[in-house]
C-alpha positions in Angstrom: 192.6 257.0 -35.6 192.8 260.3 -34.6 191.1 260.1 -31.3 194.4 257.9 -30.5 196.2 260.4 -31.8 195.4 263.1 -29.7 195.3 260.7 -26.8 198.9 259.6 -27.3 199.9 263.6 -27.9 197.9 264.2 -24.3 200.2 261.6 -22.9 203.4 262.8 -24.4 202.5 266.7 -23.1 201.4 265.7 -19.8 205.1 263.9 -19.6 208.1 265.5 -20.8 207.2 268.3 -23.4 205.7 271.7 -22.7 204.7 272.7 -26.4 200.9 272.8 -26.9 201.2 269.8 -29.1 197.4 268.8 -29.0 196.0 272.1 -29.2 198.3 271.7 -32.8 196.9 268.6 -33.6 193.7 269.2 -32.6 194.2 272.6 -35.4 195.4 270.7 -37.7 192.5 267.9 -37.4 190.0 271.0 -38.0 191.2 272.2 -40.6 191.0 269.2 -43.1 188.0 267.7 -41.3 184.2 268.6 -40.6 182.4 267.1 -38.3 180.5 267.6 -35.4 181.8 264.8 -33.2 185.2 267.1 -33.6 183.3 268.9 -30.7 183.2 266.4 -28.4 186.0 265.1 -29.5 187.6 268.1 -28.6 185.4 268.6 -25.2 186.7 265.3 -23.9 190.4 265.6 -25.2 190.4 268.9 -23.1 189.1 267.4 -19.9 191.5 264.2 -20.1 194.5 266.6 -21.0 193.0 268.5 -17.8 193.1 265.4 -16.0 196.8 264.4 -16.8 198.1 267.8 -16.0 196.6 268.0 -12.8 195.0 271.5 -13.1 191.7 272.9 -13.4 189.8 270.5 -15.7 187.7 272.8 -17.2 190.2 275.2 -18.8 191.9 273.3 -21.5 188.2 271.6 -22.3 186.7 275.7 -23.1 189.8 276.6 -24.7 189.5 273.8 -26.8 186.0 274.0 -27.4 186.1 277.4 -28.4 188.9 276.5 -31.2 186.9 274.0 -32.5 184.4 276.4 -32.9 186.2 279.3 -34.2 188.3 276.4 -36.7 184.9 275.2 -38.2 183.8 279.5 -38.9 187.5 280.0 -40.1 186.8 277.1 -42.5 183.8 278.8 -43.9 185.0 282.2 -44.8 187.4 282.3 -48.0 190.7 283.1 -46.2 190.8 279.1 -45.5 192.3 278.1 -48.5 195.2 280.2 -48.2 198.0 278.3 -46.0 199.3 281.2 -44.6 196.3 282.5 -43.0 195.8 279.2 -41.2 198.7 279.9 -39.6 198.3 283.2 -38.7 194.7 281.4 -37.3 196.4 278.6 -35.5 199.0 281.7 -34.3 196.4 283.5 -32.5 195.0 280.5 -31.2 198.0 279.4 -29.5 198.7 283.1 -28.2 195.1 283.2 -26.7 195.3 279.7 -25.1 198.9 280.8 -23.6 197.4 283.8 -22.1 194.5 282.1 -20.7 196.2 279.3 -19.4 199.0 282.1 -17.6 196.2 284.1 -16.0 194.7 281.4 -14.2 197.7 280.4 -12.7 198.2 277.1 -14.9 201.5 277.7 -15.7 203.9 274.3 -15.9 207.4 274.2 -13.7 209.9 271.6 -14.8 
């Protein structure tokens, strides 16, 4: 269920919204679950996002790797159970995949 989920979000940002709304889904999904398929899971979602957008492919599939990673270490130290800091995590994950996506030039025009 939520392999279609981000699917359908990868579809509805590739079309007509410019929010990051599976890199929040995809957060959101790491936070409550743990498992390593999550990382192919998230692999794949970034090349297909990639794919729909029609930029580099790779990018969104690191960036979203790496937040997979970093999620499943955030989930192990003892800030993780404090709501706040989860969004001060998800925050600075946004920020970073904003700033990566802008220096490569993969910045969207309506």
């Amino acid at each position: 269920m939520k392999n279609v989920l981000l699917i359908i979000a990868a579809f509805i940002q590739s079309s007509f919204w410019q929010i990051d709304l599976v890199l929040l889904i995809l957060l959101g999904i790491l936070m409550y679950h743990e498992s390593k398929q999550l990382l192919y899971v998230s692999f794949l979602i970034g090349l297909f996002l990639g794919f729909l957008l029609d930029i580099n492919i790779g990018i969104f599939a690191i960036i979203f790797l790496v937040a997979a990673i970093l999620a499943k270490v955030f989930k192990i130290s003892p800030f993780s159970n404090n709501l706040f800091f989860g969004l001060i995590f998800s925050s600075i994950i946004i920020l970073a995949q904003n700033l990566i996506k802008n220096s490569f030039g993969c910045v969207f025009s309506s």
